[in-house]
C-alpha positions as CSV (number, residue, x, y, z in Angstrom):
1,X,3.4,16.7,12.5
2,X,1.4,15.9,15.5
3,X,-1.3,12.7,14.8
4,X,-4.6,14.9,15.6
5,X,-3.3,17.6,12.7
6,X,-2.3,15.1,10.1
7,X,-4.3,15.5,6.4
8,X,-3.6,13.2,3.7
9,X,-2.3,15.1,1.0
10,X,-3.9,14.1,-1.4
11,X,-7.7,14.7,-0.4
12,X,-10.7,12.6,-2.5
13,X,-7.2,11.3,-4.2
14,X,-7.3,13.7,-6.9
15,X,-3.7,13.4,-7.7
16,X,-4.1,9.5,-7.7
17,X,-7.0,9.8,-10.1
18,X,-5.7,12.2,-12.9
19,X,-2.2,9.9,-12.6
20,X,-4.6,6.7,-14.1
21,X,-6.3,8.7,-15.9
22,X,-3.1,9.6,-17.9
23,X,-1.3,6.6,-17.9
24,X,-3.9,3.7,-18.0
25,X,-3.1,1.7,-20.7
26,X,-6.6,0.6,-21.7
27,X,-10.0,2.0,-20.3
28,X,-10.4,-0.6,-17.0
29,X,-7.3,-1.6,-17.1
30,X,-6.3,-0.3,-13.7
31,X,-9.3,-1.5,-11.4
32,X,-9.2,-4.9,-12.8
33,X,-5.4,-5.3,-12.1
34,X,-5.8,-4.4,-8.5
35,X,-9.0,-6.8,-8.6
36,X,-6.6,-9.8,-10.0
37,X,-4.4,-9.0,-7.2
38,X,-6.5,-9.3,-4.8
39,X,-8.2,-12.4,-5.9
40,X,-5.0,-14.1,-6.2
41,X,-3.9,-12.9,-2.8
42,X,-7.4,-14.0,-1.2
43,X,-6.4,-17.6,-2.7
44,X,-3.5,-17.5,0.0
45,X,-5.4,-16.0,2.9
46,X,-7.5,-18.6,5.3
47,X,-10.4,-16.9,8.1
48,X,-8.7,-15.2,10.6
49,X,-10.3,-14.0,14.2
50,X,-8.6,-10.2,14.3
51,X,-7.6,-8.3,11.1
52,X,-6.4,-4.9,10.8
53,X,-6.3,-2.4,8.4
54,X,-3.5,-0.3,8.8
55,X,-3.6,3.4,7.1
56,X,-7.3,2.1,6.2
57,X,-7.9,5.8,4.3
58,X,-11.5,6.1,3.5
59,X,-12.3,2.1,3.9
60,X,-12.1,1.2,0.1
61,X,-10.6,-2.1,1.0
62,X,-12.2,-3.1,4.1
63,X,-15.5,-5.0,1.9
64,X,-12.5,-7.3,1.0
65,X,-10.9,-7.7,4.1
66,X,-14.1,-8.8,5.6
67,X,-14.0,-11.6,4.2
68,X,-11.8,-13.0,6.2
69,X,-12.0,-11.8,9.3
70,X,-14.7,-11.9,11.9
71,X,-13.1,-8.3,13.5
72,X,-11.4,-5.6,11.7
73,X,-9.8,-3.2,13.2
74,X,-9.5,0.5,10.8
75,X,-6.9,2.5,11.3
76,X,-5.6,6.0,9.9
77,X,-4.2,9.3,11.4
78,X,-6.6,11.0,8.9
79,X,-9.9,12.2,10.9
80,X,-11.6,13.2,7.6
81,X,-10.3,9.4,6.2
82,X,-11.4,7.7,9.3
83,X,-14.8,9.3,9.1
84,X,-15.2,7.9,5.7
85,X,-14.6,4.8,6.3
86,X,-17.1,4.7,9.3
87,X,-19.8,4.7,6.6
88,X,-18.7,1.1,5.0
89,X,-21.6,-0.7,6.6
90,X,-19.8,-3.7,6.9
91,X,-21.4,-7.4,8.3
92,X,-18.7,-7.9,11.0
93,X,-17.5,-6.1,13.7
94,X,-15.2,-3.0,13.2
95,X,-13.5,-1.0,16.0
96,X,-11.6,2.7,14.4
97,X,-8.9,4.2,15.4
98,X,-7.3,7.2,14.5
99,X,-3.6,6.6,14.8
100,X,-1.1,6.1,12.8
101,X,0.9,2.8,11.6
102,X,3.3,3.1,14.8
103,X,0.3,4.1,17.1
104,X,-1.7,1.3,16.2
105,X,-3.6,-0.5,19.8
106,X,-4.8,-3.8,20.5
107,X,-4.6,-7.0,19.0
108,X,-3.3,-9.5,18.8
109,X,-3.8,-9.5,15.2
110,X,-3.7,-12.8,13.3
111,X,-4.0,-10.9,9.4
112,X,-2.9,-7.3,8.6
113,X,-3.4,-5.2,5.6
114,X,-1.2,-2.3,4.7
115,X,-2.1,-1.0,1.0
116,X,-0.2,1.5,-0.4
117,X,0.9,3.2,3.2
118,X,4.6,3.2,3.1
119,X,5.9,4.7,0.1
120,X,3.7,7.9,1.5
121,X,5.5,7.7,4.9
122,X,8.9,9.8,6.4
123,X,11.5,7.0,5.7
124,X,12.9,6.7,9.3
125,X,9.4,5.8,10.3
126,X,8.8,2.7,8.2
127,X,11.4,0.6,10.2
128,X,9.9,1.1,13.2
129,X,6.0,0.9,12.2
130,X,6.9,-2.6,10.7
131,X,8.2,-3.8,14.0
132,X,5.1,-2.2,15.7
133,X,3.1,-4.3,13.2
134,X,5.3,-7.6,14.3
135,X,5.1,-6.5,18.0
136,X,0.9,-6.2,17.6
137,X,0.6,-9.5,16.0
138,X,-0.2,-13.0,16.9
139,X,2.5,-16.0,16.3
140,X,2.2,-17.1,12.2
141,X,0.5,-13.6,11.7
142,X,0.4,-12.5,8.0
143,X,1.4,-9.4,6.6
144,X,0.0,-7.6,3.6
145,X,1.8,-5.2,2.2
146,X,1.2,-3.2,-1.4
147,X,3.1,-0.2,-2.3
148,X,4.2,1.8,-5.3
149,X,7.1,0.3,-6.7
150,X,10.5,1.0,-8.5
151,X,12.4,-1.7,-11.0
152,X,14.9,-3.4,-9.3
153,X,18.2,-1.2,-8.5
154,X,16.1,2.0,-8.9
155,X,14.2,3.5,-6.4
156,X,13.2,6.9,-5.6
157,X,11.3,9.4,-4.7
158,X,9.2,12.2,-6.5
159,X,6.3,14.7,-5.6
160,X,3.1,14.6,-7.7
161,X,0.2,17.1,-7.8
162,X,-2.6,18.0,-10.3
163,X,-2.5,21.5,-12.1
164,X,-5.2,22.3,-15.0
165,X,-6.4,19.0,-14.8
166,X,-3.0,17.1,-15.5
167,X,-0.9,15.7,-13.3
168,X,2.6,16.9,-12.9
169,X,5.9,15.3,-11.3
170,X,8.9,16.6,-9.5
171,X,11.8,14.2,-9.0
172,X,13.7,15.0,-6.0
173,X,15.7,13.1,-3.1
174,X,15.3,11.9,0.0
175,X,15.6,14.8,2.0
176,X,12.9,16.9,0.3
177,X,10.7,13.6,-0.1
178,X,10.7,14.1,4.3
179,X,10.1,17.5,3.7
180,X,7.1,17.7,2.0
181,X,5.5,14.9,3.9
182,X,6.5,16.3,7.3
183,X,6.2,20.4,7.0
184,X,3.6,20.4,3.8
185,X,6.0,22.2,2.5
186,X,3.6,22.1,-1.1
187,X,-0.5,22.2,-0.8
188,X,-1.9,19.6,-3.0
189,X,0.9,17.8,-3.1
190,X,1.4,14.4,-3.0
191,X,5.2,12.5,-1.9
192,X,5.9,9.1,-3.5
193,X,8.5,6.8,-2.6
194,X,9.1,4.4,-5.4
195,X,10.5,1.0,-3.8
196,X,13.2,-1.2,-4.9
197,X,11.4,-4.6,-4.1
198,X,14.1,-6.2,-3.5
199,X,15.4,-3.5,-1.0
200,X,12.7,-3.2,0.8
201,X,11.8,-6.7,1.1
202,X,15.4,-6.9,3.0
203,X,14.5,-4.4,5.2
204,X,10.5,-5.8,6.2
205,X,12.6,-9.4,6.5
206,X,15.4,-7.6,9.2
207,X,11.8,-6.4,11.0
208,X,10.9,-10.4,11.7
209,X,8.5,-11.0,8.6
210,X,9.4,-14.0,6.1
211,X,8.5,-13.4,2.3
212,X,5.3,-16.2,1.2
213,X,4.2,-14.4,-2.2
214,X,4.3,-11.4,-4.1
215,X,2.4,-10.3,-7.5
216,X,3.3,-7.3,-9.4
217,X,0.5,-5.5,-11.4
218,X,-0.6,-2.1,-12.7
219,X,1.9,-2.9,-15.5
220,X,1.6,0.5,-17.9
221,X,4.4,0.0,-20.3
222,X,3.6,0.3,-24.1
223,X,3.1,-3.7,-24.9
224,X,1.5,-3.1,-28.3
225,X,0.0,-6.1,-30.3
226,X,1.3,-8.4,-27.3
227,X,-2.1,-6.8,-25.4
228,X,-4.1,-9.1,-27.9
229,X,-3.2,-12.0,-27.5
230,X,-1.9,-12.4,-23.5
231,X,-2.9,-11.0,-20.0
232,X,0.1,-8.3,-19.7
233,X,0.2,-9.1,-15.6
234,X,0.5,-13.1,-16.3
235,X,3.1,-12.3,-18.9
236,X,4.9,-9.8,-16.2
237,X,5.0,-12.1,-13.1
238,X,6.0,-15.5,-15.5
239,X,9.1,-14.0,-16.0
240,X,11.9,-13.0,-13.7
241,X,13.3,-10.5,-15.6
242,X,10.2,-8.5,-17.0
243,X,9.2,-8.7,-12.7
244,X,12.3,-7.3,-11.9
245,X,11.8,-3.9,-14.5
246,X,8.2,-4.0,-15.1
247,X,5.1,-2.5,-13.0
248,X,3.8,0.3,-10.9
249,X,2.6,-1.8,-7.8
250,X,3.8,-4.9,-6.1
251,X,1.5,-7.2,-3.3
252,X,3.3,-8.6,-1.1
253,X,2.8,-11.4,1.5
254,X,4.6,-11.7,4.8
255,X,4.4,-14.1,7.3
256,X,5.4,-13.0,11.1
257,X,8.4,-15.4,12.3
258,X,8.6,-16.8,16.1
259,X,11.9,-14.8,16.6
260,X,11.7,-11.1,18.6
261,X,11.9,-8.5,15.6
């Protein structure tokens, strides 16, 4: 689909919003998970001269990446997105650009943020938008990366859209997961690639990033009586192998090696 004609599917994140709705295991729950990711991950991040958000959407996360940057750089192929984001009124400088992950100009950029782009991307493009990102960057760059994830040894792919006010799923491969994002084959709907961690993190390694810290949240499992008495993400990522089955999302850190990608 050419750049200037690309929508999100998933306009004012409808879909998105009805999925929490439905599986949010306590009212607040899933805001304040994402918020204790972030604070842990801003523990790990020190002021950097460029930053870039990369598939920036409407600019809900830019506030936070402002804090440690002195220039950000927004991007999305979205125009509608894009525009949104314009309206952020942020205190530092902010240059947009409507482009997408592979696309992206300038830099060099010493922090870049990438939340929730690739699991909504054809797969034969993520490879190369990763290098992109390494190619963009400057030497000890770091790499944010959050996406929807899989447990371990069982990724896949499914197609989600609202209908009467509930959300509805459609498990399918890899083949139709292209489809949809690359022909809209589907109004309204929106393709999910649920990532094997561990896979993946192979593949953003092989692009010339090196793993510092991940943090799995958005845990929506039934815990029961355990939910009074501990924090359900602490209890998650304190154990290897409730990490390794357990969670929606997964922040990642990545640090950009010396080697050519």
């Amino acid at each position: 689909m050419p750049q200037h004609d690309y929508r999100y599917p998933d306009p004012g994140d409808r879909v998105t919003h009805s999925f929490i709705a439905r599986h949010e295991p306590f009212p607040g729950y899933w805001a304040a998970s994402e918020q204790r990711a972030l604070d842990l991950l801003g523990e790990r991040l020190t002021p950097a001269g460029r930053a870039l958000d990369a598939g920036c959407g409407d600019g809900r996360l830019l506030p936070w990446l402002a804090r440690f940057a002195g220039h950000i750089t927004a991007a999305d192929p979205d125009p509608a997105r894009l525009a949104s984001a314009r309206e952020a009124g942020l205190a530092v400088d902010v240059t947009f650009q409507q482009a997408a992950m592979a696309d992206i100009e300038g830099g060099p950029y010493d922090l870049v943020l990438c939340s929730h782009i690739v699991q909504h991307m054809p797969t034969g493009a993520v490879e190369p938008a990763l290098r992109h990102l390494h190619e963009i960057t400057a030497p000890d760059a770091l790499l944010v990366l959050a996406y929807s994830r899989a447990p371990v040894g069982h990724g896949g792919y499914v197609l989600e859209w609202r209908e009467d006010g509930e959300i509805r799923y459609e498990k399918v491969d890899r083949q139709r997961f292209d489809e949809a994002l690359t022909t809209g084959a589907r109004t309204g709907v929106l393709p999910v690639r649920l990532i094997d961690p561990e896979e993946f993190g192979k593949e953003v390694a092989a692009t010339g990033w090196s793993p510092v810290w991940e943090w799995t949240y958005h845990v929506l499992d039934d815990f029961g009586v355990l939910d009074s008495y501990a924090d359900r993400d602490d209890l998650v990522n304190g154990h290897p192998g409730l990490r390794h089955h357990l969670g929606r999302d997964i922040c990642t850190l990545w640090r950009r090696d010396g080697r050519r990608a």
